[in-house]
KOLDRENDO-426276 format. One record per residue (C-alpha): x, y, z; residue in three letters. Coordinates in steps of 0.5 Angstrom, whole numbers, plus 500, padded with zeros to 3 digits. Each point is the difference from the previous one (the first is absolute). Layout:
REM KOLDRENDO-426276
XYZALA;...
REM end
This chain:
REM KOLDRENDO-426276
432613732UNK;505505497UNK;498506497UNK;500500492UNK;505505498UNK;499505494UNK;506496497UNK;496494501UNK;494503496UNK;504501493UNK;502494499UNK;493496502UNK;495505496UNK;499502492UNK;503506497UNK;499506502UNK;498502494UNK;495495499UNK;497502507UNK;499506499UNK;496499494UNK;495497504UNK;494504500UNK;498499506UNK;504502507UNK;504493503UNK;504500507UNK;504497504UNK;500499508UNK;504496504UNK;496497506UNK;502506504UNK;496504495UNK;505504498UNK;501502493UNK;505496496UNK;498500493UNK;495505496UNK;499501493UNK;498506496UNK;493499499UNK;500501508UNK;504507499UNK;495503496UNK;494498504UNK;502502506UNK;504505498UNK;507499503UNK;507497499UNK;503494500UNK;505503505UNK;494503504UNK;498494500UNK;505494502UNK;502497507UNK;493504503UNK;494498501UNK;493502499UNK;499505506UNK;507504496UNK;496500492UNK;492498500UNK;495505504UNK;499498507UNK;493497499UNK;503496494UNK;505497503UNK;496498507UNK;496496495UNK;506497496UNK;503498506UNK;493497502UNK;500496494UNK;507497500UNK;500499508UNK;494494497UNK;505498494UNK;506499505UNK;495496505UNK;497496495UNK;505499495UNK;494500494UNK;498506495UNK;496506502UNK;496505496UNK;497507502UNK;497507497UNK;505506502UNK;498507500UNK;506504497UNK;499508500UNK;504503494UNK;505505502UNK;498507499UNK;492500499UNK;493496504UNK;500495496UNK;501492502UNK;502495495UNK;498492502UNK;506495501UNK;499493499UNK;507497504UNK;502493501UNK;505498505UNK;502493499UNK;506496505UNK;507498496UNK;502495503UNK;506495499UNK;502493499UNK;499499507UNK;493503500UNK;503506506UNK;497507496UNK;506504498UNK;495506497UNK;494502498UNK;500502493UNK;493506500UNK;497502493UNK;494505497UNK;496502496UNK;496505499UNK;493499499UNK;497507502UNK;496500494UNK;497493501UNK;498503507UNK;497506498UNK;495496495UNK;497497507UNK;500506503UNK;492500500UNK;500494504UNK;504503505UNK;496506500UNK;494496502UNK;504497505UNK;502507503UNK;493503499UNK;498494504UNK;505501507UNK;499508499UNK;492498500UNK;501496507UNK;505504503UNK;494504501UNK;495496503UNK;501502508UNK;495493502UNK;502494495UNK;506496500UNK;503499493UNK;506495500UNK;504497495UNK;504494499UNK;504497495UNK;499492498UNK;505498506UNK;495504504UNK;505505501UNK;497507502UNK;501505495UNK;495506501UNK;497502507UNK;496506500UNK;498505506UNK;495496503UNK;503494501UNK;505504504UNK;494502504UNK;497493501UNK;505496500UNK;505504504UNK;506499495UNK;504506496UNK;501499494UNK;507500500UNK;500495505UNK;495495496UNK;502500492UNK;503494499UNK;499496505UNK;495494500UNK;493499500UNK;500495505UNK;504503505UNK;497507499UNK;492501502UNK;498490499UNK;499498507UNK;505494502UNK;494494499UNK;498504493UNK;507500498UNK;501493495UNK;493501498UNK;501507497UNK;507498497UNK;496493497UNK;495505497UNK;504506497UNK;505495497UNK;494496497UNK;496506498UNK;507504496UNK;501494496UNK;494499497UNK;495497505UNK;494502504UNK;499507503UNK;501502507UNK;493501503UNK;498507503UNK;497500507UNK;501502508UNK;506498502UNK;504501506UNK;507502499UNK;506503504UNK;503507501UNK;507502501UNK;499499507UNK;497494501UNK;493503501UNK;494497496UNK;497504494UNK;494498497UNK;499501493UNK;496498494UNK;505499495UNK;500499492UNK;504498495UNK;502501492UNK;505497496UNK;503506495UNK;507499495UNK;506505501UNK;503502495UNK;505495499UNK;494496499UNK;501496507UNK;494500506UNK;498504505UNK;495499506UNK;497506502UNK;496499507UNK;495506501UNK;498500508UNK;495503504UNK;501501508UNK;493497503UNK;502502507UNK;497504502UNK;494497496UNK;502494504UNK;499504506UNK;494503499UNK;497493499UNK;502497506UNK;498505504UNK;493500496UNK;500493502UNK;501501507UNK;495505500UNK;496496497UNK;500494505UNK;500504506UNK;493503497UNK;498493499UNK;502498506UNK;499506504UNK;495498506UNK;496506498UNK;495500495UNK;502504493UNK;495502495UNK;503505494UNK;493503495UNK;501505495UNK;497507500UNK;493497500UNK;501496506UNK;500493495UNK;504495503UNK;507498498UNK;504496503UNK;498497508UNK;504497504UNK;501492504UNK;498504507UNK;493504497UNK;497493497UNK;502496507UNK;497505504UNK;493503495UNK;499492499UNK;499503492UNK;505496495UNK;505504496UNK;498498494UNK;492503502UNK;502508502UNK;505501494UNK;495506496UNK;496502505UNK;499505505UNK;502499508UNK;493502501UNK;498493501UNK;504499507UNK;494506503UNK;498498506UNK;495506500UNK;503502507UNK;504504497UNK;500508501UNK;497504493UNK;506505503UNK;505496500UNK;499498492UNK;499507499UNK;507502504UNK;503493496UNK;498504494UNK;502507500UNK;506498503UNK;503496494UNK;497504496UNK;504506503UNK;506495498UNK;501498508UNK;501493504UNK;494499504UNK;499495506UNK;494498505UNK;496495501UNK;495496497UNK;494495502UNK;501495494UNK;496493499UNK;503494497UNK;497495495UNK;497496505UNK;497506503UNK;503502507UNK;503506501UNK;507502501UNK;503506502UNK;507502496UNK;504506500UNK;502503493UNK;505504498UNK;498502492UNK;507504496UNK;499503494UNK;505497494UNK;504504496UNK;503500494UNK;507502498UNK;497507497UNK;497500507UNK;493498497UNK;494496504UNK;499493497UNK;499495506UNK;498500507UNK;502495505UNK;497498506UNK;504496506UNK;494497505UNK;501497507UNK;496495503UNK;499505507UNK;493496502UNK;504496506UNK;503506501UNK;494504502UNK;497494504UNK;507500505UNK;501507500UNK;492501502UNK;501495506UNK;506503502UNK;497507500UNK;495497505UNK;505496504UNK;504507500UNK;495503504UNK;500496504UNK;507499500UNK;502508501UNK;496500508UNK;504495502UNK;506502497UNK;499506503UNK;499498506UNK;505495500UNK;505506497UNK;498504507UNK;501495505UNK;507498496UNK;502508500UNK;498501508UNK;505493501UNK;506503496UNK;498507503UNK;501495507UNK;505497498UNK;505505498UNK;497504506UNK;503494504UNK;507500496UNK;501507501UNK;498499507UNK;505495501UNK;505502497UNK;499508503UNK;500495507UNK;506497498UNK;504506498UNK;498504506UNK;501496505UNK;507497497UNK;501508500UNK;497501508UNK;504493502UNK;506504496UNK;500506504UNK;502498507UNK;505494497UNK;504506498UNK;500503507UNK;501492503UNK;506500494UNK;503507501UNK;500499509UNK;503493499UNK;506504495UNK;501505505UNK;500496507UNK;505496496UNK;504505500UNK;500502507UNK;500494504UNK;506497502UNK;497493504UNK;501494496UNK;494496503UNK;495507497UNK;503500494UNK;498493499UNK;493502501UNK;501505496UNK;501497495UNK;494494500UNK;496506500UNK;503503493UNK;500492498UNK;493500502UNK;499506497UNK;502499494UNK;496495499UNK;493503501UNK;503505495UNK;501493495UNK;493498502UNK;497507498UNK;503501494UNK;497494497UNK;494503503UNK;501505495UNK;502497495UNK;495496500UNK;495505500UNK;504504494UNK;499494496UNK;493500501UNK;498506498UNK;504500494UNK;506505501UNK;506495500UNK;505500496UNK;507498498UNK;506505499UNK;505497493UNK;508501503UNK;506497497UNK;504495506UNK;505496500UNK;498493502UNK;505500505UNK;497506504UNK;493496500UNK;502493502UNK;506501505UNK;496505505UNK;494495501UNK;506495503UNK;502506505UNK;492501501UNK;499492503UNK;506499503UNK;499502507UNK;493494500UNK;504495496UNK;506500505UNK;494500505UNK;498494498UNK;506497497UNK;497500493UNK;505499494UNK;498504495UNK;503500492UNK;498505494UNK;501496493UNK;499505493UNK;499498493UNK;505505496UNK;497506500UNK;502507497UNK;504504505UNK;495506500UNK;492499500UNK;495506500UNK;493499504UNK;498501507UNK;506498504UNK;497502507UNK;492497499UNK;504493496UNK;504500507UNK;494501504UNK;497494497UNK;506495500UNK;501503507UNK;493497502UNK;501494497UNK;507499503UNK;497502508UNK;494496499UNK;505494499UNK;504501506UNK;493501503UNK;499494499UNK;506495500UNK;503498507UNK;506497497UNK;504499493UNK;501504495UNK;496506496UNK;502501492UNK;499505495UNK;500499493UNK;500504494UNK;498497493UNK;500503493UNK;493498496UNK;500504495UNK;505505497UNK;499506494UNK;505506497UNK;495504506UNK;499496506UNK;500494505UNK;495495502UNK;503498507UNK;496494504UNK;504501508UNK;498495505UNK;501499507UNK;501493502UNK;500499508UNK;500493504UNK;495502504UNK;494498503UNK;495499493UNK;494502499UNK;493496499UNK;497499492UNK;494503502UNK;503507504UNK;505501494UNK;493503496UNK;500505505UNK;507503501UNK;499505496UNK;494504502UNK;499506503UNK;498500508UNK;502491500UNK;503496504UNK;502493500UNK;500499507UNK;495506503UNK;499497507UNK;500504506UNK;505495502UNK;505499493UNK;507500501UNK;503505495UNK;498507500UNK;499504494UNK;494504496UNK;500497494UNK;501506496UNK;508498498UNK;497495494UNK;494505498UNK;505505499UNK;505495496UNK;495497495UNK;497508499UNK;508501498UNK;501494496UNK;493503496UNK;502507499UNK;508498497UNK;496495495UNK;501493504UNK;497495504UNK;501497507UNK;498493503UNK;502495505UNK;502493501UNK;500495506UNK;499494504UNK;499500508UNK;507498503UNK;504501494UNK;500508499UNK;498504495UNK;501503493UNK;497508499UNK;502503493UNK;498506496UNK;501503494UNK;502506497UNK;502503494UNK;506507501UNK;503503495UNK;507500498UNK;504506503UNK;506504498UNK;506501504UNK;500508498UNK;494502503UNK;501496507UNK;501506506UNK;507500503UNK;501496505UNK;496504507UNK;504498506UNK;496500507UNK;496505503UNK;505503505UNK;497500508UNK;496506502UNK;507502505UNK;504500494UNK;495504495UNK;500505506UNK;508500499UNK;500501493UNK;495504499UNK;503505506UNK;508500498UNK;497500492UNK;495504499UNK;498504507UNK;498508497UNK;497497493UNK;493504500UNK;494495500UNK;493503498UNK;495497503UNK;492501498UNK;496497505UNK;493504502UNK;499498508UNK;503503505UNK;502495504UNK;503496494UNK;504506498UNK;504499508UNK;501493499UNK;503499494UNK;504507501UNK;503497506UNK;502493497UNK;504504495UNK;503505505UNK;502494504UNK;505499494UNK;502507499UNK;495501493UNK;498507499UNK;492500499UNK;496505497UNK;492498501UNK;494501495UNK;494500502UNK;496499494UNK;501497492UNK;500507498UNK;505503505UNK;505494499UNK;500501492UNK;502507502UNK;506500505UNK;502495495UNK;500504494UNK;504506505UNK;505495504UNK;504494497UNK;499494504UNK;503493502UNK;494496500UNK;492502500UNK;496496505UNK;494500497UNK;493499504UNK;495497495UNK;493504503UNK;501506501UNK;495506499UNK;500504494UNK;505496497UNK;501493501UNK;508496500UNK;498498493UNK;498505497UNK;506505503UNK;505494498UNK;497502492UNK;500506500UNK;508500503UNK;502495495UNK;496505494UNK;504506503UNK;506504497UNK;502504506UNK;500494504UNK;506497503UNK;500492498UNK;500496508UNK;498493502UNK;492501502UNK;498494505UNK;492499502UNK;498500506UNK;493496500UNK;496495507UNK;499495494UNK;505495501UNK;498496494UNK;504498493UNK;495503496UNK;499506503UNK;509501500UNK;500497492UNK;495506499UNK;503505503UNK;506499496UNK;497500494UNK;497507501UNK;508502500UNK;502499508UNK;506497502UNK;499495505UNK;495499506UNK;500500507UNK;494497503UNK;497504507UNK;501499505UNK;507503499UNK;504494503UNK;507503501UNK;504495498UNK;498499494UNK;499508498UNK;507500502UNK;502495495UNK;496503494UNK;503506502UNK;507498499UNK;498497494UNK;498505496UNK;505506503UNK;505496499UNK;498498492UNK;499509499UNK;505503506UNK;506495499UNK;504503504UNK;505498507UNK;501505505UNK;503500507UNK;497497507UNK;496507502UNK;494498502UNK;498494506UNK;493498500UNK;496500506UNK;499493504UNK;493499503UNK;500499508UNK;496493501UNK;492501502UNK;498496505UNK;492500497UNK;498497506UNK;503504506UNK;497504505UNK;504506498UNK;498501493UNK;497506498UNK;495496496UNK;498494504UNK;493503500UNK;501500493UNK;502494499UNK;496496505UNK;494502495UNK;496495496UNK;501502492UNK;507504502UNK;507496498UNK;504505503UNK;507496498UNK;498500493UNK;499507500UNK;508502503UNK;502494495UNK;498505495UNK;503506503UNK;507496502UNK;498498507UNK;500509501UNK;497501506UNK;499506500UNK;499501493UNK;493495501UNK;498505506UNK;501506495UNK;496497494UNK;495498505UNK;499508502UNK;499501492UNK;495494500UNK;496504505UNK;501507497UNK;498498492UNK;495493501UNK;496500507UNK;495503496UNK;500496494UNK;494494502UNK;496506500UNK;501503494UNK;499494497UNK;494498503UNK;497508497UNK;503499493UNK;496493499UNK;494504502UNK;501505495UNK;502494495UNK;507503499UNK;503493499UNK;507503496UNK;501504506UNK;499494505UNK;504496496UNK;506505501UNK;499501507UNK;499493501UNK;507498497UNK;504504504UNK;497499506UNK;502492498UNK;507502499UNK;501504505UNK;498494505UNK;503495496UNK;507503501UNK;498501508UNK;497493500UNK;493502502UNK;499494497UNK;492500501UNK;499507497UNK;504497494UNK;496495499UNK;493503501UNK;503506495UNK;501494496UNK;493498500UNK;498506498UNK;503503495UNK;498492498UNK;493502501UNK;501507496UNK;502496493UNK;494496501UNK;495503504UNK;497495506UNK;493503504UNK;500505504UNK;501497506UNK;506496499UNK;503507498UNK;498502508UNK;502494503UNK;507501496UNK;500508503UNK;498498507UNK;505494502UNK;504505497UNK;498506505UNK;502496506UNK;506498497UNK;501507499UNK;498502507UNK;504496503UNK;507501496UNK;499507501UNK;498499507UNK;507496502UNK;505505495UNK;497506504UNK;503497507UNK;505499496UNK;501506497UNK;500504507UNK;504495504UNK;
REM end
């Protein structure tokens, strides 16, 4: 539409003159409600001018309340192109005072019927307003009044149930503010949606003359949703215009609701209740007995209301325990006890009741409450037990006795066994070392090919007694408990490809094929490499055991896969000979074989699998078996292993060097470091001395923990050799002292120790230690762990001045030697002994003679403080003496000390004691016997 000009104005209205005569205030806005005619009845109303006026708007010329509303009010006109009426407040410039405008806005329209303008007038009908002022003085009275009440809802609507008053509390109940609710419908406020036509039915009826809206419970809706319930009355009133108006006034019955409800359960769980409950007054007359109180009194509800719970005595009831009863509820306190009652049909029964004082708010007694239990059978049972019980309790006891002494028996028989194994893996150990030892140093020596060839079916042989007594002793460690699995980063290649070198020799030899196929796995795995080897290894030379000809398959399958580990399923699958249904059951138990006679075909102990499924247990898995005779076999195990990272694998270590090459480097490298040695025995002192001069170290020895913490605060060392039993202070109490002291130059310290087990190297280096060297010292190795550690603290090169000695070959049996005697012995292994000592003669012969000097007189001495109970003192004397023979390969010395020291921790009788000293005073006798000719030849 084009808007209208002023010009177009003048020429469509009356007069001015005659518009300005108008006593009422006219304008005219177009339907952009801008101004565009006035007259002056407006100016003096509103206290303007025409020009302040034309071409603006409301929000230009009228009070900013006042223009919002007018603008309200055109809006509707605009919209609905029909005549609107409202009451306008106008407060008169320069005083508090507020005149009352009645303004129409009608819509001008052309002949097409598009508006064109809205023509606005008023009228001032202050005074008329003001002559209703009573009534509107009542209304303002009546909100100030709810606006008060805290706990009562009051609502307000007009006759289209549009909300025009909503006090404070309805806020409170219904969980809409003010602001938010007025003007809004009733229906779409606080009625439920299958209320809603009803109630818009109902108020519409009621505010044009029909029937009222009945007060009652109703439940509505909060501004959330939530249930309120309410009881809720209504009241019809007139405004002051005259038109209807709904008040609602609600009372919030939810929390009386609740209480009802739990009144109700409580009520039906005391109906309900198995125990019987009787509530009296004060007096003791009954009110009010449960469902439970007449099935067990026999007596009708209906006939105890009234009287007093006496009529249920027996007569059998202690006077005391009444009087107890009374005093204590008198005293306001919760009895409980025993009565001997009687029902209506005169039997008794025993209850056990618990009788509370009732209290009032105000804390006043009112009421007691008794809760009875029916404890009759009860009694009956226990009474029969308590007869059975005693009898019971002998028996029990005697049972309890056998069974203790069994346990006693049985743990005595396991650590038994276990002790066997572990000492007889130990003795087993000691001359396996010196047949190792003597192969490596005749190896070296001999030129003939033929001799070699022997030589190395001995080590072949050897090594695998050594294989057979490790199972032994792993066994034996599973057994008592004390086995366990290390958690290190691998790479799956280094598990895997090392087992196909381990087999390759019995596959060639067999002309076996052999394949690996894995599932994808990750790079880097974490567990225990070494032991998840071990058993892959078993079940891989089982297969080849066991199979004369076609293939062997290992197979990797991933199970299951989380964010922090695998469940890897690997199987062994070989073409070999099969195995029976009903010898698969037995495979994996400890001491079992398939084939255990005296004539079997396939060697072996039955260990390998034991191990395996102990194995496969502690990492979290299974293990099992599948075959048929003649068409192979299937073993498997699970096992659950960690992801690894890359950034916590060691460096890649390269093979251990050759003794001839640790000698070398160790000679042109690092010859003139100051090793430390702290070692207690003589002889000991000589042979580990001598091992490091071979390759130009410079020694300094201690002879105590405490003299070996000293030299090392005064003296900076290479390397700490470090015995770990020594006198005054042992190895690891020196080693923690050092690691504390400020004055001490920090050095690799390595323990020295006879105990070659994994656990007793783990614990030493978990009390500060560096690494571990076993005794007796094999030079070979003690070489390597030397190069090892001097090379990682003393990284320094330096030119060829120092040759190592070469041992002369030692013909052990010829009738030249100076130790043929000696060696001719039982109990003396005098190869293993110059093993230890390089193949050095004549260092053997020198240490003998210390032997002599310090220890001829030690079986004596032991003999005397055993007598005197000086276990500790034995203890040492013993140790030492064990030592010393173990380095000179007095093996029978070594293994009685063995025994004894044994015997020290668990004292066996005092014959065994002098058994063990009597074979070892003529082992003694005759060693000293034969290094004496010798000493003096």
């Amino acid at each position: 539409m084009d808007a209208i000009s002023s010009g177009d104005w003048t020429s469509q209205l009356p007069a001015e003159t005659l518009l300005d005569a108008l006593p009422d205030p006219v304008w005219v806005k177009d339907p952009e409600g801008v101004y565009r005619f006035c007259n002056a009845a407006f100016e003096r109303c509103f206290a303007t001018s025409r020009a302040d006026v034309i071409g603006h708007t409301d929000a230009d010329v009228l009070p900013p309340s006042v223009a919002a509303d007018c603008a309200a009010h055109e809006r509707e006109v605009i919209a609905a192109l029909a005549q609107r009426r409202h009451v306008q407040a106008l407060p008169v410039p320069g005083s508090g005072a507020v005149r009352y405008l009645e303004i129409v806005h009608a819509p001008m329209l052309d002949a097409s019927g598009r508006l064109r303008a809205v023509l606005v007038s008023a009228r001032d009908i202050t005074a008329h307003w003001w002559s209703a002022d009573q009534s509107r003085d009542n209304e303002t009275r009546f909100h100030q009044l709810f606006d008060q009440i805290d706990s009562v809802s009051v609502q307000g609507y007009d006759r289209d149930r549009k909300l025009i008053y909503w006090n404070a509390a309805s806020t409170v109940l219904y969980g809409y503010r003010a602001e938010e609710a007025l003007g809004r419908q009733l229906e779409d406020l606080i009625i439920p949606d299958p209320m809603r036509e009803g109630v818009i039915g109902a108020v519409d009826a009621w505010v044009n003359g029909g029937p009222g809206v009945p007060a009652g419970e109703l439940t509505l809706r909060r501004a959330d949703g939530s249930p309120a319930h309410v009881f809720s009355s209504h009241v019809l009133l007139r405004g002051p215009d005259g038109e209807p108006q709904m008040y609602c006034v609600d009372i919030d019955l939810t929390e009386r609701k609740a209480a009802e409800d739990r009144i109700r359960k409580l009520s039906l769980a005391v109906e309900q209740s198995p125990e019987s409950v009787v509530i009296t007054d004060l007096d003791g007359r009954i009110e009010y007995v449960n469902e439970a109180f007449a099935r067990t009194s026999g007596y009708a509800r209906a006939a105890v209301i009234g009287e007093n719970p006496r009529l249920l005595k027996s007569g059998r009831t202690p006077a005391a325990t009444y009087a107890d009863l009374w005093a204590t509820l008198v005293g306001g306190q919760a009895w409980r006890g025993e009565l001997i009652n009687q029902r209506a049909d005169g039997r008794q029964f025993i209850e056990m009741a618990v009788i509370t004082p009732i209290r009032q708010a105000d804390g006043r007694i009112t009421h007691y409450v008794a809760v009875k239990e029916d404890i009759t059978e009860k009694k009956r049972i226990a009474e029969e037990l308590a007869h059975y019980r005693a009898h019971l309790e002998d028996l029990v006891a005697e049972r309890t006795a056998q069974l203790s002494e069994a346990r006693l028996e049985a743990e005595a028989a396991s650590q038994a066994k276990s002790a066997f194994l572990a000492n007889m893996s130990h003795e087993i150990r000691t001359p396996m070392n010196a047949i190792l030892g003597l192969t490596y140093l005749l190896d070296r020596d001999l030129a003939s090919t033929k001799e070699r060839e022997i030589l190395g079916k001995i080590d072949h042989s050897a090594n695998h007694l050594l294989s057979i007594i490790n199972d032994i002793l792993d066994v034996s460690k599973i057994e008592a408990g004390r086995f366990t699995l290390q958690a290190d980063d691998f790479r799956v290649t280094d598990l895997l490809k090392p087992l196909e070198s381990l087999i390759q020799g019995q596959l060639q030899a067999k002309g076996l094929d052999f394949s690996c196929v894995t599932d994808p796995l990750p790079p880097v795995l974490r567990g225990d490499q070494t032991r998840l080897r071990q058993a892959l290894l078993n079940y891989l030379s089982n297969a080849i055991k066991f199979t004369d000809s076609g293939s062997i398959r290992l197979q990797v399958q991933v199970l299951e896969e989380t964010q922090a580990d695998l469940l890897l399923r690997f199987e062994v699958i070989d073409t070999g000979v099969g195995i029976a249904a009903e010898d698969l059951a037995r495979l994996f138990q400890p001491f079992s074989q398939v084939d255990n006679s005296s004539t079997r075909r396939y060697a072996g102990t039955g260990l390998g699998l034991v191990i395996t499924r102990r194995l496969a247990e502690l990492m979290g898995g299974e293990i099992g078996a599948e075959s048929e005779p003649g068409q192979g076999s299937r073993f498997w195990l699970t096992a659950r292993i960690g992801r690894g990272s890359a950034s916590n694998l060691p460096e890649s270590a390269s093979p251990p060097p050759t003794r001839q090459e640790a000698e070398r480097r160790l000679a042109e490298g690092f010859a003139g470091a100051r090793i430390l040695v702290a070692e207690d025995n003589a002889i000991n002192q000589e042979v580990i001395s001598r091992l490091l001069n071979i390759v130009g170290l410079r020694v300094d020895l201690a002879s105590s923990g405490r003299q070996a913490v000293e030299m090392a605060c005064r003296n900076p060392y290479a390397l700490i050799l470090m015995d770990i039993q020594m006198p005054e202070l042992d190895g690891l109490q020196a080693t923690r002292i050092l690691r504390a002291r400020r004055a001490w130059v920090p050095c690799p310290i390595l323990a020295m120790t006879a105990n070659a087990f994994e656990d007793e190297r783990r614990y030493c280096l978990s009390e500060g230690m560096d690494d571990h060297i076993p005794k007796p010292v094999d030079p070979r190795h003690l070489y390597s762990v030397l190069l090892e550690w001097l090379s990682k603290t003393l990284a320094r090169a330096q030119p060829p001045r120092f040759t190592p000695t070469q041992p002369t070959p030692v013909e052990v049996g010829s009738p030249e030697s100076r130790v043929t005697r000696l060696a001719n012995l039982a109990g003396v292994d005098v190869a293993f002994g110059l093993g230890n000592l390089n193949g050095e003669l004549d260092l053997y012969a020198r240490i003998l003679r210390k032997y002599v000097q310090h220890h001829a007189d030690d079986v004596r001495r032991l003999r005397d403080m055993l007598a005197e109970g000086d276990l500790e003192g034995a203890y040492r004397v013993a140790h030492a003496l064990k030592g010393v023979a173990g380095t000179l390969g007095f093996a029978r010395i070594q293994s009685l000390m063995t025994e004894l020291i044994a015997g020290l921790r668990d004292p066996p009788s005092t014959i065994q004691f002098e058994t063990w000293l009597a074979e070892a005073q003529a082992a003694q006798a005759e060693l000293l016997e034969a290094i004496g000719s010798e000493a003096s030849g």
